[in-house]
N, C-alpha and C positions, 0 to 999 in steps of 0.2 A: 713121472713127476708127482708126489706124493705133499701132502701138507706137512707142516714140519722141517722142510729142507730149510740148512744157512745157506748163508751167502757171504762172504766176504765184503767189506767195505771195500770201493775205490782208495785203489795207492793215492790219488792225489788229494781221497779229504782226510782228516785228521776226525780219530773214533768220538775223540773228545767236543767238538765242535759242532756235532749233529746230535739230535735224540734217536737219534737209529741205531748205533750200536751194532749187534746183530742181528739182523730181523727172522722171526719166526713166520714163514706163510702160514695166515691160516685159513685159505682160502682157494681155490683154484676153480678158474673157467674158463671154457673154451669161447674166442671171439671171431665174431661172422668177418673175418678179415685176412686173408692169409701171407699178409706179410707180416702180420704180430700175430702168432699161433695163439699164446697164450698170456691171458691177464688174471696175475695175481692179486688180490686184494689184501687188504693188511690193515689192521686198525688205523685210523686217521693221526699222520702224524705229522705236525703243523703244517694242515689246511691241506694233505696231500692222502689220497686215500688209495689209489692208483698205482700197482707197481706192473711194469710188463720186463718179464723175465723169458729165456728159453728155454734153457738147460740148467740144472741142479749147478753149484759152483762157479754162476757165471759171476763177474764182479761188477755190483751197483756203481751208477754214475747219477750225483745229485745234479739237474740242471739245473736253470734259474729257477726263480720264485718254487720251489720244493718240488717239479716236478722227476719224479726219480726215471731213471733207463737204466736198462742191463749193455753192457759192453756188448754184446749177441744184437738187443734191436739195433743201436746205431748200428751195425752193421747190417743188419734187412734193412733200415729207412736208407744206407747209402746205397743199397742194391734197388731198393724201387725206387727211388727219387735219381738216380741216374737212370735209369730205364733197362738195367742187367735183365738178358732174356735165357732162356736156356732151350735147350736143342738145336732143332734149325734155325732157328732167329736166334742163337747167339752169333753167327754169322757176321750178321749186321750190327751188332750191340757195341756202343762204342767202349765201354769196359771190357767187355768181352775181347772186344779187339785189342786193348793194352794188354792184358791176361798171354794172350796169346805171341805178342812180341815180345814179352817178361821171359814167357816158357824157353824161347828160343835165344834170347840172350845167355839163361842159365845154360842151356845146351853146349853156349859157346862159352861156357866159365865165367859168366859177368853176374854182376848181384848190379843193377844199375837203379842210384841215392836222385832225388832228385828233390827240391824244395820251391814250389810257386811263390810268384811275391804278384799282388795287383793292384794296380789304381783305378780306383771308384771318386768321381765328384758325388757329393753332400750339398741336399737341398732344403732350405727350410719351406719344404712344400708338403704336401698330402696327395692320399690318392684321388680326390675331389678338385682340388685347385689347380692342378698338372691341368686335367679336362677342359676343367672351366678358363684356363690360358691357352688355349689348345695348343699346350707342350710349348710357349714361346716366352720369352721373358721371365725364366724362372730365377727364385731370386737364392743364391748359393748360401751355405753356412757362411763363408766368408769372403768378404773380397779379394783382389789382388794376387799380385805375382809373387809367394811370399812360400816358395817352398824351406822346410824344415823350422817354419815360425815356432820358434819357443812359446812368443802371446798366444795367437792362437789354440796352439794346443792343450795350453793352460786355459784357458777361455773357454774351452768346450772340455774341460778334463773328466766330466762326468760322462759324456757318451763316449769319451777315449778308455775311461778307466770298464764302462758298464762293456764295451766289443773285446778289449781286452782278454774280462776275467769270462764272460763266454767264450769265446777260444780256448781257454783253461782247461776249463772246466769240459767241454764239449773233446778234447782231444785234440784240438787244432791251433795248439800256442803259438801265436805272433813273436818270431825274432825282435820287431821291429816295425812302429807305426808313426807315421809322422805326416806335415802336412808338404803334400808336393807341389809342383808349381802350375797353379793356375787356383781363381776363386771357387775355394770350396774341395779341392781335390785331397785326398791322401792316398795314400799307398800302404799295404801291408804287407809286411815278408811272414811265411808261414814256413816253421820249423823245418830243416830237411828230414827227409824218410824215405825208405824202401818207395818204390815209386807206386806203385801201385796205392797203396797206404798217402801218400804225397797226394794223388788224385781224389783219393777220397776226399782230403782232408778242402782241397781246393774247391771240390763240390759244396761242399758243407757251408764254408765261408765264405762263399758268395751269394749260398742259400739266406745263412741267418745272418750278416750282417746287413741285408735288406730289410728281414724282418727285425734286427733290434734296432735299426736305423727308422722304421715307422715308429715302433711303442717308444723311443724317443723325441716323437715329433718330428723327424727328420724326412724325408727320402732318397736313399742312395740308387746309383744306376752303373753297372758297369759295361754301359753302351763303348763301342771303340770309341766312336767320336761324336760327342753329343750336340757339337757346334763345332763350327769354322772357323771359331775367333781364336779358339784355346788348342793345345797340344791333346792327342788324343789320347786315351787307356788303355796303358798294357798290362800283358800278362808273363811277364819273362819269369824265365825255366832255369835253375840253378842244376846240373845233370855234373856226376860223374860215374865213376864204375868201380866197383869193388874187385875181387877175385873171391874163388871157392874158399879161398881160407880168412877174407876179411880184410884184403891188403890193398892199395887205392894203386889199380894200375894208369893212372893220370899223370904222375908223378916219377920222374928220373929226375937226380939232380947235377945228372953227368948233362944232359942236352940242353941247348940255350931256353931259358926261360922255365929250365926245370920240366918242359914237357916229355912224356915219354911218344914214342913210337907209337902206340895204341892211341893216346890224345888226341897226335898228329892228323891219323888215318878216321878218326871218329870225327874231327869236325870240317874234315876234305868231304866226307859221305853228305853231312851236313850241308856243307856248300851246295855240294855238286846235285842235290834233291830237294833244294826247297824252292827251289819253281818248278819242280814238278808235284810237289807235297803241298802248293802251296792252300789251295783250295780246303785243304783239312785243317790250316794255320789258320789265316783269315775268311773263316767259313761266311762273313755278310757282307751285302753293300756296302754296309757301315762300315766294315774292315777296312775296304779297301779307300776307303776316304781320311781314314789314318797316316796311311803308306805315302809321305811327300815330305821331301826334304826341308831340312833346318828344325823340325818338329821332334825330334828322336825317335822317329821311326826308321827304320831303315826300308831303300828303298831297291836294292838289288842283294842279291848272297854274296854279301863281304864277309870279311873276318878280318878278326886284328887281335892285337897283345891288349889287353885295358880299354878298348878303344870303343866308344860306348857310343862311337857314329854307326858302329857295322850292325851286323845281323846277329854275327857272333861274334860274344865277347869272351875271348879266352884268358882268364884271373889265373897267375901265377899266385904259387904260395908253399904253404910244407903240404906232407904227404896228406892232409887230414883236409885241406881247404883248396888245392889246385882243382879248379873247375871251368866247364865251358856255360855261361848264358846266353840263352838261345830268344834272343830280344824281339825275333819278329812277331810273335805271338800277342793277339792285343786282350782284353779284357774279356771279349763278348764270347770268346771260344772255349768248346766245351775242353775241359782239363783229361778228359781219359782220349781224345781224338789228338788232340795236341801233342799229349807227350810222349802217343803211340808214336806219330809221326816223327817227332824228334829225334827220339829212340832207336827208331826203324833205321832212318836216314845214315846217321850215326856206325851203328851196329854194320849196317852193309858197308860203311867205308872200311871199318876195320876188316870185316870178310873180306872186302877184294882190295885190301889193302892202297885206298886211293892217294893221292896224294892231291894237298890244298894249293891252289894257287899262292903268289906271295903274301905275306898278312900286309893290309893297309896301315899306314904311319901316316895321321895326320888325320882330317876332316874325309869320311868316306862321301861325303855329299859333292866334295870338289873334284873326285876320279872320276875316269872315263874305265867302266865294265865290257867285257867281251860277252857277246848276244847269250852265252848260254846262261850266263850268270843274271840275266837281265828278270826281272816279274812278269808275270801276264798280266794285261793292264788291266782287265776287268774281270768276277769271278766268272764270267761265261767260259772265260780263257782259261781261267783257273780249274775249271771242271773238263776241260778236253784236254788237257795235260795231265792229268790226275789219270781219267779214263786210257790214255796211251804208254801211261808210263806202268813201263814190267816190273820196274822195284816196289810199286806200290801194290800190283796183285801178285807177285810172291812174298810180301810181307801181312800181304792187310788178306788178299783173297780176294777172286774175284764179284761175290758176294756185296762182300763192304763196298768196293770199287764202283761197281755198278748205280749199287744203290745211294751213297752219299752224293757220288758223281751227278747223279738224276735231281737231286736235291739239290744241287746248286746252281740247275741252270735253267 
């Protein structure tokens, strides 16, 4: 890397609307940090003097307030800021571990898309006042039961508009943000993407939407259930699967509800593994204080057509939008352990070809479940199901197994 290299401007700003143009380095050092090898310097240009770059040709990303990044760091800050390890301890590394269920999907001709959406309550608290209330009586951006409020979200449209265009901007655009039901809550849907790519993106925006939620005066939490009084936060998983040529094998429009064979056998694996998975889903106490009826949590491996009382909700549609969401998953859980899990689950229906129980029609809180469909009631339980189950250490290893398992109880 030489002084003098360009660099391409990011496709998403406009050449005209920066004074950056094409930047000439004319600088280069090496910094005592080795997740950002190197920091360019570049004359001061508005109030920003600092550029970190990796490779010649990489494409600049303007963040907020001028700080600039190469496409390459966000990629190292999402490898250290998820905890990506390499050699032996990638093993245990919970990217690593999605990494490694991706490989084996490809194996079996899947490209599997996957897009997180979560719900975070909004406080107008600080990190000094939480303390000094010791965490009780905290007072919400807003009141009431008032999901999808048009006011409200006019009313705060400056921190809607400022999370927003960071998401934009950072690579992690929001489908879709609104206010959910309970004081204070919203929920974001984040882009669908290759899944891995999907994880990232779901690390990131749980990262900084905490931090542009303080420098708004705000603070957000994406605790599963931060009281008893309100509905708890989830993290549901929008998943389907490509083929090697690009073509969404979810979709038949010869089979009832358009599902294909592969769909079918992907959300029976699903079923039939997520009380044994489940400890990687709802990895906290907190979690499992979500998990109780009437609340929109689900509380045993259901499935159904639309039915947004089960676990899994399988969305008919055309070839481009038939997908399964996989709703047990709450807020607090890490996104590369979750959607290895889902993924896993899934993938081995279709390898051994399972087949799902009937789908639930109607309220799944009013059925009666047969025991193997049932949750472990506590994560202790959660963790000796996890450690006994073989689909979990021939997908995960007994590596991860051991070691998350040990972590949970």
């Amino acid at each position: 890397m030489t002084a003098g290299n360009k660099f391409a401007l990011h496709p998403k700003l406009k050449e005209d609307s920066l004074p950056l143009g094409r930047l000439e380095i004319s600088r280069v050092l090496l910094m005592n940090d080795a997740r950002f090898p190197w920091c360019l310097l570049v004359p001061e240009i508005d109030g920003a003097t600092e550029i970190h770059l990796l490779d010649p040709g990489d494409q600049l990303m303007l963040m907020r307030e001028s700080v600039v990044l190469s496409k390459a760091l966000v990629e190292a800050y999402r490898r250290a800021n998820s905890g990506e390890f390499a050699e032996a301890a990638e093993a245990i590394c919970p990217r690593g571990v999605l990494r490694r269920v991706l490989d084996r999907a490809r194996k079996m001709g899947f490209e599997p898309l996957a897009g997180f959406e979560y719900e975070f309550f909004v406080f107008e608290e600080n990190a000094h006042s939480i303390r000094e209330k010791r965490y009780r009586e905290l007072k919400p951006m807003a009141p009431g039961f008032f999901g999808y409020s048009v006011l409200r979200n006019s009313v705060h449209q400056e921190f809607y508009r400022a999370l927003l265009d960071t998401c934009d901007v950072m690579d992690f655009s929001l489908e879709g943000l609104h206010e959910e039901t309970g004081p204070g809550v919203l929920e974001g849907a984040i882009t669908v993407d290759k899944a891995l790519a999907a994880a990232d993106k779901a690390a990131l925006f749980k990262t900084f939407t905490k931090i542009l939620a303080q420098r708004c005066g705000f603070l957000a939490t994406f605790m599963a259930k931060w009281s008893p009084d309100w509905p708890g936060q989830s993290g549901h998983i929008h998943i389907s699967l490509k083929d090697a040529d690009g073509r969404a094998v979810f979709h038949d429009p010869k089979n009832p509800h358009a599902m294909s064979d592969t769909m079918r056998h992907f959300i029976a694996g699903q079923q039939r593994l997520m009380p044994e998975f489940l400890a990687m889903i709802a990895p906290t106490v907190n979690s499992f204080t979500r998990l109780i009826p009437g609340f929109w949590a689900p509380t045993e491996a259901s499935w159904g057509i639309d039915n947004r009382t089960c676990a899994l909700r399988a969305i008919p549609g055309g070839a481009g939008s038939q997908r399964v969401e996989y709703r047990v998953a709450a807020a607090d859980g890490n996104p590369y352990i979750v959607l290895a899990a889902a993924l896993a689950s899934g993938l081995w229906g279709v390898e051994n070809r399972i087949e799902p129980q009937d789908p639930i029609s109607g309220n799944a809180y009013d059925q009666e479940f047969p025991g193997e469909l049932q949750f472990p009631g506590t994560l202790w339980e959660a963790a000796q199901r996890l450690k006994k189950s073989d689909a979990a250490r021939d997908w995960f290893g007994d590596a991860f197994v051991d070691h998350f398992a040990a972590t949970r109880e």
